[in-house]
MIDOSE-1310 file (N, C-alpha, C; in nm, 2 decimals, decimal comma, always signed):
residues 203
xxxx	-1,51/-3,77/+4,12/-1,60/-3,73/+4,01/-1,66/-3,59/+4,03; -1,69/-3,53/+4,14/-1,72/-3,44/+4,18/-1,65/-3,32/+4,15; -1,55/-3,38/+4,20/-1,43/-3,24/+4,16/-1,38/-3,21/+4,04; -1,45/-3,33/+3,93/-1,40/-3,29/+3,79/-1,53/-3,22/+3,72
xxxx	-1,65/-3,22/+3,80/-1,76/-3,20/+3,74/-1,74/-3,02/+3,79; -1,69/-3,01/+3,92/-1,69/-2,87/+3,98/-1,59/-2,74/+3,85; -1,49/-2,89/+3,85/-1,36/-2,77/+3,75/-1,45/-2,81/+3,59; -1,56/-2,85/+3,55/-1,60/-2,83/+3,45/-1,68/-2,72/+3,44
xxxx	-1,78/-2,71/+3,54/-1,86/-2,61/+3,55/-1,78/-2,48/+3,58; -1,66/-2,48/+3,60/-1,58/-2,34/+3,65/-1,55/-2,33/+3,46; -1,49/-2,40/+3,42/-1,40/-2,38/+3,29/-1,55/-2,34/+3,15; -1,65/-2,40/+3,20/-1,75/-2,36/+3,11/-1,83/-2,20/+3,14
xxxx	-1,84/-2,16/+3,28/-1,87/-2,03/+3,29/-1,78/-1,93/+3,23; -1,58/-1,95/+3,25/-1,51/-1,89/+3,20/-1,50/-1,87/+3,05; -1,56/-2,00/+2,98/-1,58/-1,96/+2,85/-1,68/-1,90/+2,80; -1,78/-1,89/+2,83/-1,88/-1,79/+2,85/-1,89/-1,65/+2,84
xxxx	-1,79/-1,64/+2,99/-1,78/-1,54/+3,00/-1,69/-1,48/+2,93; -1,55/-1,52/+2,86/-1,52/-1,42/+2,75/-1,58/-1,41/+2,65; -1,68/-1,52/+2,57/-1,71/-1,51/+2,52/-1,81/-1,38/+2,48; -1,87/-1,37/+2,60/-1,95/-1,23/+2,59/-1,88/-1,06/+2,58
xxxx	-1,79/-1,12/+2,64/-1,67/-1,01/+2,66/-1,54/-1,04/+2,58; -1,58/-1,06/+2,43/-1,42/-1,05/+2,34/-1,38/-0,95/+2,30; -1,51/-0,83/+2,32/-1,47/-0,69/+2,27/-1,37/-0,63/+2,38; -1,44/-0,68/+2,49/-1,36/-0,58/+2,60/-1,22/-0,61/+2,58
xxxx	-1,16/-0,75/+2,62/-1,05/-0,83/+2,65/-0,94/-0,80/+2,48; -1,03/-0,81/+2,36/-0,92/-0,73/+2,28/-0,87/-0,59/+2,29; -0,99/-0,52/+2,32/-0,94/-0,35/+2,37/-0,84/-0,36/+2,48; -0,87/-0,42/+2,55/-0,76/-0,38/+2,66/-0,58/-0,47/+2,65
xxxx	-0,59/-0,50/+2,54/-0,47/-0,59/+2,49/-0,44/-0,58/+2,37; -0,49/-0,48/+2,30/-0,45/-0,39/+2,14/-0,36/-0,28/+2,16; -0,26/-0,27/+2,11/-0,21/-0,13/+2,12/-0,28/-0,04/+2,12; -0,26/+0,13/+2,23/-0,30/+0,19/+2,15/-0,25/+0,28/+2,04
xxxx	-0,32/+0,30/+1,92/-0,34/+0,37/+1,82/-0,37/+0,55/+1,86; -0,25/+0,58/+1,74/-0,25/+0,76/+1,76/-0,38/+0,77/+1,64; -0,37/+0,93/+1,61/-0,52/+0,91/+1,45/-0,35/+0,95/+1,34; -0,41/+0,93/+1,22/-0,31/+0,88/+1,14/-0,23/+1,03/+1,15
xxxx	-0,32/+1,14/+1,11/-0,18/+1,27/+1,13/-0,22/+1,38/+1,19; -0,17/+1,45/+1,27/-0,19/+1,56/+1,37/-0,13/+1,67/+1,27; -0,19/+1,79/+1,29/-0,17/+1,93/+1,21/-0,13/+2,00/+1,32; +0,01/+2,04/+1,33/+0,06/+2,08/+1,51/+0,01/+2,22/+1,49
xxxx	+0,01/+2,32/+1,34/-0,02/+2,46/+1,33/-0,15/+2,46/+1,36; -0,26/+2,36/+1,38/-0,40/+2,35/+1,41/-0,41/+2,34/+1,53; -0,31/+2,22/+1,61/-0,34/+2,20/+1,71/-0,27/+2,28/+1,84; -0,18/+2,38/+1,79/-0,14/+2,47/+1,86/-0,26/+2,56/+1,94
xxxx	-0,23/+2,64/+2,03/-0,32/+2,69/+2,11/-0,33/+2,69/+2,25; -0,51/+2,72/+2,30/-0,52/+2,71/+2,41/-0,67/+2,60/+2,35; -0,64/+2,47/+2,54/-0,74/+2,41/+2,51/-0,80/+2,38/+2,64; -0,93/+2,40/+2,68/-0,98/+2,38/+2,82/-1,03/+2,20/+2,83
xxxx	-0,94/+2,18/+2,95/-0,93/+2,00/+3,03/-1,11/+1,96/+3,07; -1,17/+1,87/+2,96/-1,30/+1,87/+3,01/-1,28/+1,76/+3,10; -1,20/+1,66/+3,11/-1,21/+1,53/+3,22/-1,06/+1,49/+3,20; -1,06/+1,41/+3,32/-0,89/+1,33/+3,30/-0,93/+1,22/+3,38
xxxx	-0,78/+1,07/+3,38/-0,83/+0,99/+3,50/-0,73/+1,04/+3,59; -0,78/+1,02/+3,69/-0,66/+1,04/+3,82/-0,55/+1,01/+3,81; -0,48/+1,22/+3,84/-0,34/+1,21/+3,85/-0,31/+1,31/+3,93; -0,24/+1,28/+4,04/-0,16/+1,34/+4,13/-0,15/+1,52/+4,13
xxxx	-0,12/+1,49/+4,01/-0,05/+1,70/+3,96/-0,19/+1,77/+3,94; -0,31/+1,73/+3,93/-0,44/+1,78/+3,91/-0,49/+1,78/+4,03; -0,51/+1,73/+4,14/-0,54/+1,73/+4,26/-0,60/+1,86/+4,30; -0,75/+1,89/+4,27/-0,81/+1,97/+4,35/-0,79/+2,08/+4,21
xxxx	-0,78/+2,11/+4,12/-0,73/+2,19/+4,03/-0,88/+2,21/+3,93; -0,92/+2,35/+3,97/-1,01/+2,40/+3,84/-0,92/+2,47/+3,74; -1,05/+2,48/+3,60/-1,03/+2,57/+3,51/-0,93/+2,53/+3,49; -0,87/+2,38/+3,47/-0,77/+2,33/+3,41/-0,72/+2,38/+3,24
xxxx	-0,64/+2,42/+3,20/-0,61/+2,47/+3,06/-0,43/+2,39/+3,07; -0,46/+2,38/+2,89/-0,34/+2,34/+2,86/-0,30/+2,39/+2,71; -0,17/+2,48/+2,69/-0,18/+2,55/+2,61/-0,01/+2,50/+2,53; -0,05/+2,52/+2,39/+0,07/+2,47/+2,32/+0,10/+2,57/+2,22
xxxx	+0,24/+2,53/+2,24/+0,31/+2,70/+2,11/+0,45/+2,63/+2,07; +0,43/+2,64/+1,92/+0,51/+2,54/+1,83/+0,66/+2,69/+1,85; +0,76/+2,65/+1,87/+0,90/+2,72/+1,89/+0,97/+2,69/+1,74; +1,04/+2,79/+1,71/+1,16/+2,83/+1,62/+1,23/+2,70/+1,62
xxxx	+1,28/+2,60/+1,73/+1,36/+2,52/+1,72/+1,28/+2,40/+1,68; +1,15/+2,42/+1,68/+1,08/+2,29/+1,59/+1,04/+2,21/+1,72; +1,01/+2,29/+1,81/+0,95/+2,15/+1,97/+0,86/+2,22/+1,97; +0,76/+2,20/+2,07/+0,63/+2,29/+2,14/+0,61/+2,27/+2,25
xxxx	+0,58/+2,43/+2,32/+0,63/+2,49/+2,39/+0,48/+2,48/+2,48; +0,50/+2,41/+2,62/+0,36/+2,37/+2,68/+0,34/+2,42/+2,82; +0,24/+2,48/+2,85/+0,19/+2,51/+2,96/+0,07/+2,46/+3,02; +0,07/+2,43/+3,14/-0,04/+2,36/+3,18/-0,07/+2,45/+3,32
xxxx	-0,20/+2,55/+3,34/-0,24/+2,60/+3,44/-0,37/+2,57/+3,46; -0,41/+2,59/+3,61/-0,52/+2,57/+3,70/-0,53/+2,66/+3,81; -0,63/+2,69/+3,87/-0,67/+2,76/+3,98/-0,68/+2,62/+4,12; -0,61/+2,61/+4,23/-0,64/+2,53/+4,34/-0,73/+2,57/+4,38
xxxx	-0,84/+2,48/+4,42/-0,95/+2,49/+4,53/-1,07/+2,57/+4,50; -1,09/+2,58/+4,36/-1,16/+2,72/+4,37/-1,14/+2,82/+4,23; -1,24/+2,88/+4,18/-1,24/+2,94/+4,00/-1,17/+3,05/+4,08; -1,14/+3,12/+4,20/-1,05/+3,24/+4,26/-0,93/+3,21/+4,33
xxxx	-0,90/+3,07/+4,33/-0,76/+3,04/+4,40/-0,64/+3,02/+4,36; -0,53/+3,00/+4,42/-0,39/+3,03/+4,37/-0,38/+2,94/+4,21; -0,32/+3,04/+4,16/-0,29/+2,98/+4,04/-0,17/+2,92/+4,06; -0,18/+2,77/+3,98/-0,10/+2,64/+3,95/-0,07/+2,62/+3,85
xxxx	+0,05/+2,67/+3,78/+0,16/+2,65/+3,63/+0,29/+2,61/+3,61; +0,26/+2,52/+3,53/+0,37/+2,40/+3,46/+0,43/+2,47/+3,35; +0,57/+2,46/+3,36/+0,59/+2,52/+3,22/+0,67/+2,41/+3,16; +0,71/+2,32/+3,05/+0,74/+2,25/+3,00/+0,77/+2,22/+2,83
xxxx	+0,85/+2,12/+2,78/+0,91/+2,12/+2,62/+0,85/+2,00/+2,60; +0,80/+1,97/+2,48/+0,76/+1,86/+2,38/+0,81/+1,87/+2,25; +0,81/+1,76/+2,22/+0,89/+1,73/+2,07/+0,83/+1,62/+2,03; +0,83/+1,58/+1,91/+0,75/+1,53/+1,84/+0,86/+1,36/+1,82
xxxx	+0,81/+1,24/+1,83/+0,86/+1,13/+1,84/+0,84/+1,02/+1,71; +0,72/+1,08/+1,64/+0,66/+0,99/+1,50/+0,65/+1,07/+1,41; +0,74/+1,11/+1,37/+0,72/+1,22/+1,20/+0,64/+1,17/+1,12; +0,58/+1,07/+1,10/+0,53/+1,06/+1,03/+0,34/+1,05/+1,06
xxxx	+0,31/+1,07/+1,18/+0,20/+1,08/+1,24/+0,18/+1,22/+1,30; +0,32/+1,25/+1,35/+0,33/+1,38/+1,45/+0,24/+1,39/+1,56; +0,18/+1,26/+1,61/+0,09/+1,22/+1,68/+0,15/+1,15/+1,83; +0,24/+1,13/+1,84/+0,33/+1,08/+1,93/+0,43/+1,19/+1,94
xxxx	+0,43/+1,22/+2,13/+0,49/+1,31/+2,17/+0,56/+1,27/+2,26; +0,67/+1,34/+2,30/+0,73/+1,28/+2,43/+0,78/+1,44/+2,50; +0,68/+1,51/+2,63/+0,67/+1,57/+2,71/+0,79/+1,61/+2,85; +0,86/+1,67/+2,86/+0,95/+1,71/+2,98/+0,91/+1,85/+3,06
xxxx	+0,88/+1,81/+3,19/+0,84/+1,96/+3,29/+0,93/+1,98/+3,37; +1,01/+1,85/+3,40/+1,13/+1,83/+3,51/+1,23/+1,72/+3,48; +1,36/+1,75/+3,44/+1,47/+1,69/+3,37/+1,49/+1,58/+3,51; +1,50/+1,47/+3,46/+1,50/+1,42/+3,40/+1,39/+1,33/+3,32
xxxx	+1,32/+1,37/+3,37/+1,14/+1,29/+3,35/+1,08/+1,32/+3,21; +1,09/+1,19/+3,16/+1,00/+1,23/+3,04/+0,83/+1,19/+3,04; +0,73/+1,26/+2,99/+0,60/+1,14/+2,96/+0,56/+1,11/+2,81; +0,48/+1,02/+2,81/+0,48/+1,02/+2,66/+0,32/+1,08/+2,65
xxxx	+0,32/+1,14/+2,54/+0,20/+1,24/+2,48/+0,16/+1,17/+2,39; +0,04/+1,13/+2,33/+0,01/+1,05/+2,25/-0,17/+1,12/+2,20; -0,16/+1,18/+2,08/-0,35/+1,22/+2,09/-0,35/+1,13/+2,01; -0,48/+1,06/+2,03/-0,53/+0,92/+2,00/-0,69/+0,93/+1,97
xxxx	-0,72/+1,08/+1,93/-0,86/+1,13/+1,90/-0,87/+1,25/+1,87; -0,90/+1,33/+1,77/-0,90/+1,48/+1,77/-1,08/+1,52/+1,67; -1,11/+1,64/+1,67/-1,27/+1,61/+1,60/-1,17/+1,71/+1,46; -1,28/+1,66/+1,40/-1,25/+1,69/+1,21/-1,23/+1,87/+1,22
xxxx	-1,30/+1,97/+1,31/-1,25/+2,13/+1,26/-1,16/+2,12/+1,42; -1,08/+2,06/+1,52/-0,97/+2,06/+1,59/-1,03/+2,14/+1,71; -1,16/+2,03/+1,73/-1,29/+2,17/+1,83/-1,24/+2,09/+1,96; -1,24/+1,92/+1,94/-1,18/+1,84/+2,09/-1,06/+1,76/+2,08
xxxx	-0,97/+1,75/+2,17/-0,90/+1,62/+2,13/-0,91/+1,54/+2,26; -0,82/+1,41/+2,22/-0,83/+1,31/+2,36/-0,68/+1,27/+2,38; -0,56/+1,31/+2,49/-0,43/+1,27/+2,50/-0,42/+1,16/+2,57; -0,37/+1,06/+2,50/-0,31/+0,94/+2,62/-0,22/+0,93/+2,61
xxxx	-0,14/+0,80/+2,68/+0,00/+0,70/+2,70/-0,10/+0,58/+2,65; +0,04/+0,54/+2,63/+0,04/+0,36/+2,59/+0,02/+0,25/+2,68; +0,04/+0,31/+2,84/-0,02/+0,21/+2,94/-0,17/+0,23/+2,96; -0,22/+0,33/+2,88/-0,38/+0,33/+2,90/-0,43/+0,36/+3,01
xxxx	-0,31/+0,43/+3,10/-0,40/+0,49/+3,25/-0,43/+0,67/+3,23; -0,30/+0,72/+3,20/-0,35/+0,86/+3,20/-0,44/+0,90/+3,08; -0,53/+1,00/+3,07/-0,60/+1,03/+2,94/-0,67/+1,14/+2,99; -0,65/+1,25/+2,89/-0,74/+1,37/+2,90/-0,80/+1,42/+2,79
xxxx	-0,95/+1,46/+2,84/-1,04/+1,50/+2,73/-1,04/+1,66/+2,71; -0,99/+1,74/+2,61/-0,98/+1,91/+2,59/-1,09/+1,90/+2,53; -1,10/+2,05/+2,51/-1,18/+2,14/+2,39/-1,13/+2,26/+2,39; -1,21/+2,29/+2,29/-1,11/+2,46/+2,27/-1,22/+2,55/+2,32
xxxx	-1,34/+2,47/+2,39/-1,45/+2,56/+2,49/-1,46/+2,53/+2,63; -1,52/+2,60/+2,71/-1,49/+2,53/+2,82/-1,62/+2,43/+2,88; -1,69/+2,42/+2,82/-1,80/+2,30/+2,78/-1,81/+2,25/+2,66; -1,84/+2,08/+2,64/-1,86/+2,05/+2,53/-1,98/+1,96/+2,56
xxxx	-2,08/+1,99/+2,46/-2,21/+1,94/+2,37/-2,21/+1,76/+2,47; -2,30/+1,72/+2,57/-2,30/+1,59/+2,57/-2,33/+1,47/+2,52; -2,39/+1,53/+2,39/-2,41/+1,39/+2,31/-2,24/+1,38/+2,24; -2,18/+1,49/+2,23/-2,03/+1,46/+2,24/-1,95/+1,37/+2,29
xxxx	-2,00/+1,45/+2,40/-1,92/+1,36/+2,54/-1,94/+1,23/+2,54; -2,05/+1,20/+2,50/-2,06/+1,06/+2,51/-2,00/+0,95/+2,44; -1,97/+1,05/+2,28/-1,94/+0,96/+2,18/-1,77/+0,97/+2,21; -1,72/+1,03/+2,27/-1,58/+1,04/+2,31/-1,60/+0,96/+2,43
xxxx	-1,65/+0,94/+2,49/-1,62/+0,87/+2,67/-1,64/+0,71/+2,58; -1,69/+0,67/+2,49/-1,75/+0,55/+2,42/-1,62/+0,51/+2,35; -1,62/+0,62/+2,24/-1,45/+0,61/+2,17/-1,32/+0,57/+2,26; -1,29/+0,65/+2,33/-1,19/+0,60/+2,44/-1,21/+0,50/+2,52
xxxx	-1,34/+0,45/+2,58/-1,32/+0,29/+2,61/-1,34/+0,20/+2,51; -1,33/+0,21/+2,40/-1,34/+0,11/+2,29/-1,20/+0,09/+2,27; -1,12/+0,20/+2,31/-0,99/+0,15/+2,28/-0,88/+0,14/+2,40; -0,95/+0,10/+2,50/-0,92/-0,03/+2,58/-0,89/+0,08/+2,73
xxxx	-0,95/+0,18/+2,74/-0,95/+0,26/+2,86/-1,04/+0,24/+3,00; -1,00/+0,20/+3,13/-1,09/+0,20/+3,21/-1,17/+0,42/+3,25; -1,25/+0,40/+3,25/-1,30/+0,53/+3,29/-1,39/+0,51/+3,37; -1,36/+0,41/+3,48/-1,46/+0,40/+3,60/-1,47/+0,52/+3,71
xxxx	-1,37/+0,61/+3,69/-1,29/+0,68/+3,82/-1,24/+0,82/+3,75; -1,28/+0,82/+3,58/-1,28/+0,97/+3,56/-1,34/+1,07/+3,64; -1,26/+1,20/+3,62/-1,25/+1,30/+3,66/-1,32/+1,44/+3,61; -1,44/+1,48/+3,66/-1,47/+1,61/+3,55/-1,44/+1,70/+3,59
xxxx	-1,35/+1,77/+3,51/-1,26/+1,91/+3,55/-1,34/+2,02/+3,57; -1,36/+2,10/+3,68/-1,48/+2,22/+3,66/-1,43/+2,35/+3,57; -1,45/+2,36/+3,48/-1,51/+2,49/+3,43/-1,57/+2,59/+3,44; -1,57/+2,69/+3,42/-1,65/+2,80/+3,43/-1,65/+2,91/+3,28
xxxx	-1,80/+2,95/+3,24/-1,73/+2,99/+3,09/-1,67/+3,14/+3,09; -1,67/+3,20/+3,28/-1,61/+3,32/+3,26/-1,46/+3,33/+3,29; -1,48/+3,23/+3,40/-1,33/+3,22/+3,49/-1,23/+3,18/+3,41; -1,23/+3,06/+3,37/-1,18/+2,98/+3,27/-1,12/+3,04/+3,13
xxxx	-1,22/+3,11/+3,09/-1,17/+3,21/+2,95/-1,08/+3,31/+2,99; -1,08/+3,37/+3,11/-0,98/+3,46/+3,19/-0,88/+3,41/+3,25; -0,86/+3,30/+3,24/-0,74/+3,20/+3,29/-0,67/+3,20/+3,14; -0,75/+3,15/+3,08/-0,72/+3,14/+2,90/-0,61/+3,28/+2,86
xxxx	-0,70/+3,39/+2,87/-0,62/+3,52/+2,82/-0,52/+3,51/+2,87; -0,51/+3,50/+3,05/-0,37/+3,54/+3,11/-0,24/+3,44/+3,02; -0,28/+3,30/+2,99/-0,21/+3,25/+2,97/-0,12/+3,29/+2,84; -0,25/+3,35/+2,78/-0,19/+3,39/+2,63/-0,11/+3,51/+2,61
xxxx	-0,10/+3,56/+2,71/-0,04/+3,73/+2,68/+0,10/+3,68/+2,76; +0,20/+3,76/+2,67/+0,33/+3,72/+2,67/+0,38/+3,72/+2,80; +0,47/+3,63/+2,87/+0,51/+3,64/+3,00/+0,57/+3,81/+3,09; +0,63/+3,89/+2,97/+0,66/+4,04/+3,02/+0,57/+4,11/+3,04
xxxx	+0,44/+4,08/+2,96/+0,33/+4,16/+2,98/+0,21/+4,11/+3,06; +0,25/+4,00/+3,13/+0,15/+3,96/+3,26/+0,18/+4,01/+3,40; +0,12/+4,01/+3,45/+0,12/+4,08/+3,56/+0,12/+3,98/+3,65; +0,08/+3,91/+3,81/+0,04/+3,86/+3,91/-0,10/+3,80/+3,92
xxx	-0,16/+3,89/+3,85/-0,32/+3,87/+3,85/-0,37/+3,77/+3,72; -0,50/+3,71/+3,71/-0,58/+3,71/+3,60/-0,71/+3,72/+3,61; -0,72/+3,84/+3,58/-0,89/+3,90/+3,55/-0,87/+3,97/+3,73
């Protein structure tokens, strides 16, 4: 009798407790959702990494930037740079092809930096004048928050860190990318001036 009263009282806390938690337990077991259409001539550019969750290739990396340029052949053309250890340390650049996987959202991407490896690109949040966006995957681990500043507004932040765990993201263990609004904008230019016309240096 004991032991049926014990697995009752176990089976009644568990219902309980999702019941308090049905928001969470659907978020984390809903697809995720891209936003209905991405404008690639909008979202081309340069855009400063305000947070990410832990990933390997970021490791110690300021003044994260990640810059996109739509190519002749209809893919976009991606670069991803940072300074190691430091807004004055060696510079760290990805150079890499994306193409577009949902024509009809253009919101699903699928990313290559090293053949054979593909990742999947997915923005799953962008603001109404294309000031932040938010990239994930469909396993819901990697996710990075841009802007086209290298700070953004915290009552932002918030409604984006809120947005993204609503749709089913752990962000126990995010990452805030340091910035700087001098260094960072001079990481920006170098990136932007044509590869014959850069030099070794930026700024």
């Amino acid at each position: 009798m004991r032991k049926v009263l014990i697995l009752a009282y176990i089976l009644c806390m568990a219902a309980i407790y999702l019941g308090f938690n049905t928001s969470v337990v659907y978020a984390n077991n809903q697809e995720l959702k891209v936003i209905p259409h991405l404008d690639l001539e909008r979202f081309q550019g340069t855009w400063f990494e305000i947070a990410h969750n832990p990933w390997f290739v970021e490791k110690n990396c300021f003044a994260m930037i990640a810059h996109y340029k739509l190519t002749n052949e209809g893919k976009i053309g991606v670069t991803n740079v940072c300074r190691k250890n430091g807004f004055e340390g060696k510079i760290s650049k990805m150079n890499g092809t994306g193409w577009v996987v949902e024509p009809k959202t253009q919101a699903k991407w699928k990313v290559q930096f090293i053949w054979p490896f593909k990742l999947d690109y997915w923005v799953i949040d962008v603001g109404d004048d294309y000031q932040y966006a938010v990239v994930g995957e469909p396993d819901k681990e990697n996710v990075w928050i841009l802007s086209r500043k290298p700070q953004l507004d915290q009552k932002l932040i918030t409604l984006i860190i809120e947005s993204t765990k609503a749709k089913g993201y752990d962000l126990s263990k995010l990452i805030w990318t340091p910035q700087h609004p001098l260094h960072s904008k001079c990481l920006a230019q170098w990136v932007e001036v044509p590869e014959e016309k850069r030099d070794n240096r930026a700024c």
